[in-house]
MARKOL-947141 format. One record per residue (C-alpha): residue number from 1; residue in one letter; x, y, z. Coordinates in pm, whole numbers. Each point is the difference from the previous one (the first is absolute). Layout:
     k   r        u        v        w
   NUM   A        X        Y        Z
...
***
This chain:
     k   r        u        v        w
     1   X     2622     -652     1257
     2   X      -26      155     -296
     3   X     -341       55     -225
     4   X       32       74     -345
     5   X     -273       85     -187
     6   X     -136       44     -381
     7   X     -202      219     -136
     8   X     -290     -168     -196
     9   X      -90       99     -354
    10   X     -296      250      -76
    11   X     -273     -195     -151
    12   X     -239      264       29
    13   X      185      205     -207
    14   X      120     -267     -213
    15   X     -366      -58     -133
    16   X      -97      332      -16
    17   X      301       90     -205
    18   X      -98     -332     -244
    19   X     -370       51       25
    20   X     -212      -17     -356
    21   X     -272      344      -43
    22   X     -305      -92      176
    23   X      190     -203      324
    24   X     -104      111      294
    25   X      278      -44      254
    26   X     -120      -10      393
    27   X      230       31      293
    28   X      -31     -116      379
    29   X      138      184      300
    30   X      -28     -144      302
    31   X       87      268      281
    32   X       18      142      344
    33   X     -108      354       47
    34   X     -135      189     -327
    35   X      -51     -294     -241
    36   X     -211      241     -241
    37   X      299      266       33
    38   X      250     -271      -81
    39   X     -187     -199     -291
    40   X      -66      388     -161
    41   X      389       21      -44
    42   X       19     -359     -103
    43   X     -251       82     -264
    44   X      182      330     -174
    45   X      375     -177       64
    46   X     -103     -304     -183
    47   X     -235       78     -236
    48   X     -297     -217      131
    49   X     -362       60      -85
    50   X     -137     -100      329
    51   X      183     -128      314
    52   X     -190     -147      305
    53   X      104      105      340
    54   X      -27     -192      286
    55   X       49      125      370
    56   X      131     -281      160
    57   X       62      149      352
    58   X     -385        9        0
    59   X     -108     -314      235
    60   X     -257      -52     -191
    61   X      143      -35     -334
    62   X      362     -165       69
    63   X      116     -279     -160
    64   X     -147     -348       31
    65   X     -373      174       79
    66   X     -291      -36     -188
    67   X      -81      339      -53
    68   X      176      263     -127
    69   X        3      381        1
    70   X      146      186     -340
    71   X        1      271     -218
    72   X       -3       19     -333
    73   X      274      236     -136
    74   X      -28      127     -376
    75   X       34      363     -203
    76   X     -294       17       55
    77   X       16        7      403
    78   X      -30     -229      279
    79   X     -343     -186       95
    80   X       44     -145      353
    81   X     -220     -333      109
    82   X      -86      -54      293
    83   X       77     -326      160
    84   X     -138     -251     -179
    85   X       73     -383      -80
    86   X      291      -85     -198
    87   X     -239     -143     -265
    88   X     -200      290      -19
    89   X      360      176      -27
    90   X       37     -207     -346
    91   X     -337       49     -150
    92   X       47      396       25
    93   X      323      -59     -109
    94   X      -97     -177     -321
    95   X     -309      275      -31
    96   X      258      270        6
    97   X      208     -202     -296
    98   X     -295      -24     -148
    99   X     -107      317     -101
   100   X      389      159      -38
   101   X      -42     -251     -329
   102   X     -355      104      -84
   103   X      191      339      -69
***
């Protein structure tokens, strides 16, 4: 048996490159281990103005939970939540948008 397989297209980098001024591009990384370490490089290598890291080896926070546990990655540093529901994890979210475009 033999697998081939394809390497899939960069969209991240795709929009950043086409982007307008004033876009703000976000990232997600979903990771085992140091999520914040790994979203900091996926920042700087693609340009991003804010990528949101996930832990997903936490128990608490996999996938298909209702709560999640992330940081928020950006120049200017990394804020860490605590575990909190996954709606809770959007309204921050959309906070944090919020005032990068009241800039």
């Amino acid at each position: 048996m033999t697998l081939r397989m394809t390497e899939n297209a960069d969209v991240l980098r795709s929009i950043v490159t086409a982007r307008r001024p004033g876009t703000i591009v976000i990232g997600f990384k979903a990771e085992t281990g140091d999520a914040s370490a790994e979203a900091g490089r996926m920042l700087r290598e693609k340009k991003l103005d804010l990528v949101v890291a996930n832990d997903v080896a936490d128990p608490g926070s996999a996938f298909g939970s209702d709560n999640d546990r992330v940081a928020f990655v950006s120049a200017d540093g990394v804020e860490q939540l605590p575990l909190l529901a996954k709606s809770e994890v959007a309204r921050r979210l959309v906070e944090k948008l919020a005032q990068r475009l009241a800039r």
